[in-house]
VOSEVEX-127837 format. One record per residue: residue in one letter; x, y, z of N, C-alpha, C, O in turn. Coordinates in steps of 0.05 Angstrom, whole numbers, plus 5000, padded with zeros to 4 digits. Atoms other than C-alpha are relative to their C-alpha. Layout:
residues N
AXYZXYZXYZXYZ...
END
This chain:
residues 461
X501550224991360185201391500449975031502649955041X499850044974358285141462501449745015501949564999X497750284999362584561503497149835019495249915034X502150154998358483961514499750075034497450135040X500550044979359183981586497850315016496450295036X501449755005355784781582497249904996495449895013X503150105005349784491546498449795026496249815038X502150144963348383931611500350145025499550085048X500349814968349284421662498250114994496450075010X502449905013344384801622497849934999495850084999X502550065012339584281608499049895034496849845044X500350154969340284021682498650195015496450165025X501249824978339484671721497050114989495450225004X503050004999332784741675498149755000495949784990X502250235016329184101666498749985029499450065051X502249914977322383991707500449815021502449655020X499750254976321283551771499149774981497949754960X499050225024322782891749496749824999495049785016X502750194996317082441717501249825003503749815003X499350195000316381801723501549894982502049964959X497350015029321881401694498449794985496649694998X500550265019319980871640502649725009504749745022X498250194992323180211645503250044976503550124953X496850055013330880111624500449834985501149604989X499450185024331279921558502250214979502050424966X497249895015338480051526499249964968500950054951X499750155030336279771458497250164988496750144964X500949895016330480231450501450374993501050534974X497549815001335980821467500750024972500150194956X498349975027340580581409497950014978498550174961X503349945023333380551361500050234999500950324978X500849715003332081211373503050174984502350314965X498449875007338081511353501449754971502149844950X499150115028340380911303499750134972501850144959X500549825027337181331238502050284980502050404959X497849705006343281901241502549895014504450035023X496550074994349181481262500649824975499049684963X498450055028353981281204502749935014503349925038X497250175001361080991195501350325020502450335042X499049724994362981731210499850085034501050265045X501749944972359781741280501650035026500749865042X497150074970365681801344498450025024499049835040X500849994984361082021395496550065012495150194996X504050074997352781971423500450085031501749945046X501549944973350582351488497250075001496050264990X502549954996344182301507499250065037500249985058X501049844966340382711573497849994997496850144979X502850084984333682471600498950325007499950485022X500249654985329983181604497750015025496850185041X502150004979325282931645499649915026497649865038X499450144975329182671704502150105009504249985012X497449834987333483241732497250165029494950225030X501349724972331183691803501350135000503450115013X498649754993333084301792500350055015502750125015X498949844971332984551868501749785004503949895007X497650184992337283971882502250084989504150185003X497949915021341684121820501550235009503950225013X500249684995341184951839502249935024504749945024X499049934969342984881908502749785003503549745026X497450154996349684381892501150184983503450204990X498349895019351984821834500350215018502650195028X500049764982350785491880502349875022504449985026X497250104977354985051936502450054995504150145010X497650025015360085021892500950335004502750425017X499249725013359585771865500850155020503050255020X499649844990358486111922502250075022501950275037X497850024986365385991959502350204978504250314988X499050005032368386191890499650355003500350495022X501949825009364686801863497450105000496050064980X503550015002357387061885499350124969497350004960X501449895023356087431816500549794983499949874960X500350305018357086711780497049845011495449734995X503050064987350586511829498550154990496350064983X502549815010347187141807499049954969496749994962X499550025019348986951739498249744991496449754974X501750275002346186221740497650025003496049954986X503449924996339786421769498750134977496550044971X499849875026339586861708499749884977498649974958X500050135027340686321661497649845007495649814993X503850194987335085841708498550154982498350094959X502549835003329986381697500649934965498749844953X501049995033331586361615499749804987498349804967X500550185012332685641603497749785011497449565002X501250254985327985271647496650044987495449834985X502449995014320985511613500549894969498749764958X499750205014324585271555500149714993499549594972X500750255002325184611579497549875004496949654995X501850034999318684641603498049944979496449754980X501149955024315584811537500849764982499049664969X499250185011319584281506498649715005497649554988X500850235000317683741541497049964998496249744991X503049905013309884001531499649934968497549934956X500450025029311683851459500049744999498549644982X499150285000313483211466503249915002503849675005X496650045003321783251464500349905026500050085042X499050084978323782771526502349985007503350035029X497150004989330682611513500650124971499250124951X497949895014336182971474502149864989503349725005X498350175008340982671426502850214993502350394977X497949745014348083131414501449684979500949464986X498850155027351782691350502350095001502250335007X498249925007358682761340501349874986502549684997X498950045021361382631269503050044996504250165015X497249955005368482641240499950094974501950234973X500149975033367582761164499050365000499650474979X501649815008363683501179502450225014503950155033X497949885000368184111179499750105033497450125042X498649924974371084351253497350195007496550115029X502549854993364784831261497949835003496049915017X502850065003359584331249500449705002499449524987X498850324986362683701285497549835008497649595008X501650094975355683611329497150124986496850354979X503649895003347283621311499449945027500749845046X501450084974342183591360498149804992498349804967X502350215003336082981358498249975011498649795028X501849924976329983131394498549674986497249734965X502450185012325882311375497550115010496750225030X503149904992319082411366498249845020497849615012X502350254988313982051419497050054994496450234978X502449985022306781981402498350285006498650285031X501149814999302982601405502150264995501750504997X498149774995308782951400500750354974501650324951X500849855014308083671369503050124980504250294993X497450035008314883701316499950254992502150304982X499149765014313984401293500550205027501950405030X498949804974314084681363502349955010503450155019X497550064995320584301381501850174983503450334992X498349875012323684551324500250235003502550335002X500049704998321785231333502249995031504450095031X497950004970325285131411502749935000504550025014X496350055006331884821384500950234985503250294990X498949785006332585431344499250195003501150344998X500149754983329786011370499350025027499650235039X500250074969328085761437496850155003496250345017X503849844995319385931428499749674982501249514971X501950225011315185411403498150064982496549914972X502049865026311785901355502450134983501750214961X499649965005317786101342501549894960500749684949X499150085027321986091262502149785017502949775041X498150264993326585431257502449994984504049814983X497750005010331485721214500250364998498350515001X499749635002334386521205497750104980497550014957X501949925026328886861168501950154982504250224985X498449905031330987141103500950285003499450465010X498649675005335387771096501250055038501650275047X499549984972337387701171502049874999501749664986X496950054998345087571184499549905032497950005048X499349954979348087211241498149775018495949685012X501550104981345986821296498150065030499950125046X501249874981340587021357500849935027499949725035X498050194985345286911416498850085023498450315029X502149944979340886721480497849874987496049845004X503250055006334986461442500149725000498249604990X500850314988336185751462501949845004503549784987X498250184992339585331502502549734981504149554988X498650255017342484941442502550194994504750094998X499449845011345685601415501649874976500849674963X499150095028351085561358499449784990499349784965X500150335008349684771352498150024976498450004952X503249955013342384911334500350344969499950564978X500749755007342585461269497749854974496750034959X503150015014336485071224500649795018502749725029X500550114991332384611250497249854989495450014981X502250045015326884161222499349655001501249545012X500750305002323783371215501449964982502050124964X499350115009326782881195499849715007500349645029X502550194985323382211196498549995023496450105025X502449924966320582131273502650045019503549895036X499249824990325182641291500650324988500450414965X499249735018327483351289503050065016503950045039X497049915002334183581277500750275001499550454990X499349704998337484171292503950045000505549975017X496850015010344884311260500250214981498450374977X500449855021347084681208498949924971498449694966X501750055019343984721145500149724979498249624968X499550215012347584161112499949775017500149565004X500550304984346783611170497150034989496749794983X502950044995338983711159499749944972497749804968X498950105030341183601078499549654995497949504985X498650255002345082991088499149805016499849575012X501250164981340982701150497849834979497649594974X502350115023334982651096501049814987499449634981X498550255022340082171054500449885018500349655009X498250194997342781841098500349705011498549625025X499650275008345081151096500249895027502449785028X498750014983344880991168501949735002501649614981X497550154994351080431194499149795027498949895049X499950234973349879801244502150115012503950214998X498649894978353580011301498949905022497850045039X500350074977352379521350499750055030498050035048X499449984966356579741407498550215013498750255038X502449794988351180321416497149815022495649965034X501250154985346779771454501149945020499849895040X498450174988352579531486500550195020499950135043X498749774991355580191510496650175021496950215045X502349904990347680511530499849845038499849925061X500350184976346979831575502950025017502349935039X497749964982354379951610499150265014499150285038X499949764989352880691618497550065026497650225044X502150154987345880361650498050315013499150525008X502449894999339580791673500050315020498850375040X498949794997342581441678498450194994496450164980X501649675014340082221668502850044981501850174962X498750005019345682241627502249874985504349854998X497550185007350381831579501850124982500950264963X498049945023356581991541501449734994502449565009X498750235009358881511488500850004975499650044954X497750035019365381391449500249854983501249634989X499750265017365281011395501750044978500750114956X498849965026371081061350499649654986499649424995X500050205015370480681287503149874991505349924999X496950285006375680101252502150224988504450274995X498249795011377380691204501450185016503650265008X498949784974378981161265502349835011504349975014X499050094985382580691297503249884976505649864982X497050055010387380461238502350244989504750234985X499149705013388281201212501250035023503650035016X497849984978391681301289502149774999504249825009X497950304992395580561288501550094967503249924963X498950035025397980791210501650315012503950275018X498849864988400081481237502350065024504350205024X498450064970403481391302499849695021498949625043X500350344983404180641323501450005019501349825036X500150034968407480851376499950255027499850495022X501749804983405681211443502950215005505150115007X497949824982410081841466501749855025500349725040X499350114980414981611515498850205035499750135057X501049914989410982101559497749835026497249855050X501750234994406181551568500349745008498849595019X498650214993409981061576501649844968502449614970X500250135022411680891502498349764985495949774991X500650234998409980231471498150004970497950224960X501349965018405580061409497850225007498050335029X501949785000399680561400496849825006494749935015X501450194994395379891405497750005029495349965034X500950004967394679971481496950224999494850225012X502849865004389580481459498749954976496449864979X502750075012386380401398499049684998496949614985X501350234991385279711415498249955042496549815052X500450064977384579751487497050245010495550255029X503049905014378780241464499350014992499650214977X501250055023373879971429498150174998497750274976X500749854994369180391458498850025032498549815045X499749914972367480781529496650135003495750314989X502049894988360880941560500150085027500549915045X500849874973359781481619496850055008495350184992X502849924995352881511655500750125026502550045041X499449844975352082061710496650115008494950214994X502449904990346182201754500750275005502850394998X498949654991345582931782498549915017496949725019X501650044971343583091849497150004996496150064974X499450004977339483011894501749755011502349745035X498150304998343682311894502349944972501849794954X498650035023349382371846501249685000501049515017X498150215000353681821820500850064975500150274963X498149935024358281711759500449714993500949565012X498050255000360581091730501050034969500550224955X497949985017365280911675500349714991500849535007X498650345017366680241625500650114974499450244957X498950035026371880181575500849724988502649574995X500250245010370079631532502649934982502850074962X498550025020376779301499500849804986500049604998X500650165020378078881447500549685017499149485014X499750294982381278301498501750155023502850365025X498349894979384178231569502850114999504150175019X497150035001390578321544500650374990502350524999X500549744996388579011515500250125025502350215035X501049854968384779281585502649975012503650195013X497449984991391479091617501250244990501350465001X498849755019394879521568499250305006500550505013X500649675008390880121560500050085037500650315045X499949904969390380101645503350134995503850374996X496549914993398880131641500150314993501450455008X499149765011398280811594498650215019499650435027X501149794977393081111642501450055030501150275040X498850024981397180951704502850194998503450365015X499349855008402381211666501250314990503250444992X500949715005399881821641500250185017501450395014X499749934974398682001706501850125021501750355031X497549904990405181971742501450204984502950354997X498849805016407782411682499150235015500650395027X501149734995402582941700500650025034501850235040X499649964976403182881775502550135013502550305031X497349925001410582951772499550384980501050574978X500549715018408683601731500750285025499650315046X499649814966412084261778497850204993497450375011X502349775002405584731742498649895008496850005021X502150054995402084271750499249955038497049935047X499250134973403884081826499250225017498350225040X499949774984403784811838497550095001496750195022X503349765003396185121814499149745015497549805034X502250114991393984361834501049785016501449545010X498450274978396983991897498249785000498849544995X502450345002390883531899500749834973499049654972X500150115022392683241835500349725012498649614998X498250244993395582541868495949885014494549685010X503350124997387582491899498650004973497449804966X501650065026384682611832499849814991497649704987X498750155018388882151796498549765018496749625008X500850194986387581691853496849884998495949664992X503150115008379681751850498949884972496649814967X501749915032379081731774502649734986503749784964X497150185006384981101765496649744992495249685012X500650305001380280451733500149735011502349675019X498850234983379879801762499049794965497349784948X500150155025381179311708497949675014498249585037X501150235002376278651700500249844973498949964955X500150085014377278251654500750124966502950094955X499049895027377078591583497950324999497150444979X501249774997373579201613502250185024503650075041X499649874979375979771652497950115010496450224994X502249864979370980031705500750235021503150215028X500849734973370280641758497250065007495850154990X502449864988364280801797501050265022502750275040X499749794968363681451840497950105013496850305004X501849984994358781441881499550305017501450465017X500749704992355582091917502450115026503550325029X498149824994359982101965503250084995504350285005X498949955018365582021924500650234983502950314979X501349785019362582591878501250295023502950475018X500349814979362183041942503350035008504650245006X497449854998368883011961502650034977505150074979X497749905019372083111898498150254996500050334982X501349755006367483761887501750135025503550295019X499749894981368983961958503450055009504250265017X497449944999377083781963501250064976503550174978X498149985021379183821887497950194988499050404985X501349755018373984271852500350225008501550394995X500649694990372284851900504050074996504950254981X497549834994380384931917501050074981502450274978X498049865028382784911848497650234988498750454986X502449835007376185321823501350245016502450415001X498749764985378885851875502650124984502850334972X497149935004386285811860499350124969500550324962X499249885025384385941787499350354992500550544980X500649694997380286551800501550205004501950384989X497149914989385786811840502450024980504050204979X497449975021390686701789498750234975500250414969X501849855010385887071745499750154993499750254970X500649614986384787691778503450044996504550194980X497449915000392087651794501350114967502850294962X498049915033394087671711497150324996497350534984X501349715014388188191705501550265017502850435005X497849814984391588651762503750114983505150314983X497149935009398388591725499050214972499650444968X500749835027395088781654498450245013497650414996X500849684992392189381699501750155000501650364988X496749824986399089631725501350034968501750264961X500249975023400689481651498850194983500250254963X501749865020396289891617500350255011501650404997X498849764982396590511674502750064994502950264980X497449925008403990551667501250044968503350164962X499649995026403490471589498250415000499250624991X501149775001398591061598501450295012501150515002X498849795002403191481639502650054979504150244981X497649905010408391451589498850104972500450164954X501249895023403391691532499150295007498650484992X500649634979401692341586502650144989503150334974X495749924996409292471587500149984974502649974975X499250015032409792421507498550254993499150424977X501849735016404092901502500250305016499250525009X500249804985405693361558503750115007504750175029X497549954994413093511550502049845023503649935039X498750184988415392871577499350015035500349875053X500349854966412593201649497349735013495249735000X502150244996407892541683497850195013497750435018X502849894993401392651705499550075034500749935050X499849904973399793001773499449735024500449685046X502050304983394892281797499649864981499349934958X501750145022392691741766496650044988495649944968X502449915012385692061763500850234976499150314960X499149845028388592501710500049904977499850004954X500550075038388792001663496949904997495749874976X503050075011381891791671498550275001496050244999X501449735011379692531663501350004977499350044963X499249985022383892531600497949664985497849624961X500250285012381091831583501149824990500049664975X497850185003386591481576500449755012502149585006X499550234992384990961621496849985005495450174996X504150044987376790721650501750055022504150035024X500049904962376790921725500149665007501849585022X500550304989374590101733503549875008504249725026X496250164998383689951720500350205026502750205033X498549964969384090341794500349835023501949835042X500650134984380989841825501449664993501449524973X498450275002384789191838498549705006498449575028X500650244993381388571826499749785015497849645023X499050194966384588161878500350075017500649915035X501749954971383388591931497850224992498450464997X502749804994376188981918499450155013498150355005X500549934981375789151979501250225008500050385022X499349845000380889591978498950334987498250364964X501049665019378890441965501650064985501050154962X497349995032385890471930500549844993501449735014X498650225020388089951885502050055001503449925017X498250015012393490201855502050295017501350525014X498549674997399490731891502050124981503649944974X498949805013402991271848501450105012500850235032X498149844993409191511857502250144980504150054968X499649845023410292071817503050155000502850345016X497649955007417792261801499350324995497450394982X500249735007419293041803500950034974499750204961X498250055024423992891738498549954976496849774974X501150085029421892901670500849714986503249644984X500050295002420492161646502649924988503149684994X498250085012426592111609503050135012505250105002X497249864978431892471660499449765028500749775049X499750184979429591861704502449845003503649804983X497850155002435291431731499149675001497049605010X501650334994434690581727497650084992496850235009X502249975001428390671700499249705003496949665012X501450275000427589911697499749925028498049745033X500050074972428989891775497950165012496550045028X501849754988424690491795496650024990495350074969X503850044996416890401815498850324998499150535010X501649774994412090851791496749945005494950105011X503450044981405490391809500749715014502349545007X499450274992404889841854497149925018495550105026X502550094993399089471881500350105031502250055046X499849964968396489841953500049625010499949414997X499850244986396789292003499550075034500150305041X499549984971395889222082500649815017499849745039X498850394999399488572086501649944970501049974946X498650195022404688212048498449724999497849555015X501550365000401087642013501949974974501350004951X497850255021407387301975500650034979501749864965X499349845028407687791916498150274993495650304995X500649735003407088491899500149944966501449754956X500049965026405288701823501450295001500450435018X499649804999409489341808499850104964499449934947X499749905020410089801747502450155000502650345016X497349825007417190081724500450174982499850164958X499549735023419190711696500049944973498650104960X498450115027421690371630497549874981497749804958X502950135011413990091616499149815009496649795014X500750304983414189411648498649935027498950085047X500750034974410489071701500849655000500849484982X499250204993412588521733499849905037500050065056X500750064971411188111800502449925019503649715015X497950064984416488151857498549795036497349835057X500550234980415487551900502150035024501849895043X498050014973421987761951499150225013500050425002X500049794982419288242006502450195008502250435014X498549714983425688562029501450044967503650154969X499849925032426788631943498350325000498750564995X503149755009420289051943500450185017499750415011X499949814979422089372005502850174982502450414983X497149865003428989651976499450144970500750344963X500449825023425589821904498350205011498450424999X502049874997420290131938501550315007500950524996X498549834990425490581979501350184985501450434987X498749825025429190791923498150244983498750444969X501749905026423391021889499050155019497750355010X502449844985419991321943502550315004501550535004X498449854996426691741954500850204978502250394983X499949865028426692021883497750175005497750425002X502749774999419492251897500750205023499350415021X499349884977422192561959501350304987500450524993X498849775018425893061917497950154997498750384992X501749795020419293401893499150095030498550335032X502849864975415493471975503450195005503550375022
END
């Protein structure tokens, strides 16, 4: 199942220039989707498809990417070009807004349907065909004797595998939501009016609504909080959320806002303390402190201001902008970087596993280069090249021992690959005789294994 936040980047970077909006009515929102919410129901996002700008959208996600990774930009453009005639076509059918459902009763695969409501003219066999095969002529469920799902054929993917009406809408889930939708009994659920109008006249809302049963099945399980959190009854949350609506514009003028509706002031107090909390736990965190120094701004931008028996946050665009620009791009980097760095080690890894399968097959004798094992095929030619530096013509140096692999001395001390370099940058990846690779972070370490090892090879010029 794709992650919800996948599907609105998706539906965002295709949907057309925006029409006009209709007026802001929260209460015909919760109507439309009222017919498929039940006791069962935890969460309701709905996305306006007809009020996103893609080049606005394009050209902030690309901002992002292209500091990062350019073949993630090439990549996006890639997905533009396949999903945006989809949305096009869609909203030609009549499908304006999108409903995702998220249930608790339906097994771990099939947590989430989709809800396209119908508006008047609206053509329901071409929708359906677009939530599941992504054509509008297309079939709305696997045709017969055909295994498997068509992966690419529409922006809904796994969510969507049948698809079909169901009163004045069409559904797209698996085979048994489109079953049990036909029965079903739908549930007053108020705070879906309540929560729409907080999340207020948004391109997109996410909204939490755990039910009484949700909420006592956690207070009968664990009544009280980890001392992580601060301890304390478990109250502070399932009372102090009754339920939470997010609405978020997208560029060309972003914003964000945030209300957590709770049962009384005395809650919202509460559930603020566990978030405040929470917080200092993670902040104080030394992994976490280390991949993400900004954490203490995050925490800071994204902290509630309590009113009354609500918690609130707004973030407005520029807000938005400098958490993309100081806390997204740098950690987005750092992770790449860390990344490449573990793919580099599982290179040196896998190369040094490979010379010691040369040396098993060749009378323990190693290989003359490392292009030897990719003429034997023992390795792809792609593990020469070192991820985290590209740029480099050698990746990886070899230093081949005159000694048969097993007349080596220290084998656990003694380098036989190690990442080229033309600069110390704060850790070398090496590979040791004995099979292991491991990252030496002390320069005059690396310098003194390197020496050793290079002096063994010295023996063979």
């Amino acid at each position: 199942m794709p992650r919800i936040a996948a599907i609105l980047i998706a539906l965002a970077l295709a949907a057309p220039p925006a029409i006009a909006a209709e007026k802001f009515d929260p209460q015909a929102r919760a109507a439309a989707i009222a017919p498929f919410v039940n006791e069962e129901t935890f969460a309701v996002i709905r996305v306006d498809l007809t009020r996103v700008d893609v080049d606005a959208i394009w050209a902030k996600i690309a901002e992002v990417l292209r500091v990062t990774e350019d073949h993630d930009v090439k990549q996006l453009a890639e997905e533009k070009k396949m999903v945006q005639p989809w949305l096009a076509d869609m909203i030609k059918a009549g499908g304006r807004e999108l409903f995702l459902v998220v249930g608790t009763s339906d097994p771990i695969f099939e947590l989430m349907f989709a809800v396209v409501p119908l508006t008047e003219g609206a053509d329901a066999r071409a929708i359906a065909g677009l939530m599941y095969s992504g054509k509008a002529d297309g079939p709305t469920s696997r045709p017969s004797g055909e295994r498997g799902w068509r992966k690419g054929s529409s922006p809904l993917g796994e969510i969507v595998r049948m698809s079909g009406r169901v009163g004045n809408a069409v559904v797209g889930g698996a085979p048994a939501h489109l079953e049990r939708l036909g029965a079903l009994k739908p549930a007053r659920r108020p705070e879906l009016v309540k929560a729409f109008a907080a999340a207020g006249d948004t391109t997109a809302q996410l909204l939490l609504i755990p039910t009484a049963d949700a909420r006592k099945v956690v207070e009968e399980m664990m009544p009280t909080l980890p001392e992580k959190v601060g301890g304390g009854p478990v109250t502070a949350v399932t009372r102090g959320l009754m339920w939470a609506a997010v609405g978020v514009d997208l560029p060309p003028k972003m914003s964000a806002r945030l209300v957590v509706q709770s049962e009384d002031a005395a809650s919202a107090k509460a559930l603020k303390g566990v978030i405040a909390h929470a917080y200092a736990t993670i902040e104080k965190l030394p992994a976490v402190r280390e991949f993400f120094p900004e954490v203490g701004k995050l925490t800071a931008m994204l902290t509630p201001t309590l009113q009354q028996d609500r918690l609130t946050l707004a973030l407005g665009e520029k807000d938005l902008d400098t958490l993309i620009s100081d806390v997204l791009v740098p950690t987005m980097r750092r992770a790449r970087q860390q990344a490449k760095r573990r793919m580099s080690a599982q290179n040196v890894k896998v190369i040094v596993g490979a010379i010691h399968m040369y040396a098993t097959a060749h009378n323990r004798r190693l290989p003359e280069s490392l292009q030897v094992l990719v003429q034997a095929k023992m390795i792809d030619a792609r593990m020469l090249t070192n991820p985290a530096r590209p740029e480099m013509k050698v990746g990886y140096v070899y230093l081949r021992p005159p000694l048969p692999l097993d007349k080596l001395p220290e084998m656990g001390k003694l380098i036989l690959v190690y990442e080229a370099h033309d600069t110390w940058k704060g850790e070398i990846i090496v590979g040791m005789a004995d099979g292991h690779a491991e990252f030496v972070g002390d320069e005059g370490l690396f310098k003194e294994l390197l020496a050793k090892s290079k002096a063994i090879k010295a023996k063979e010029d």
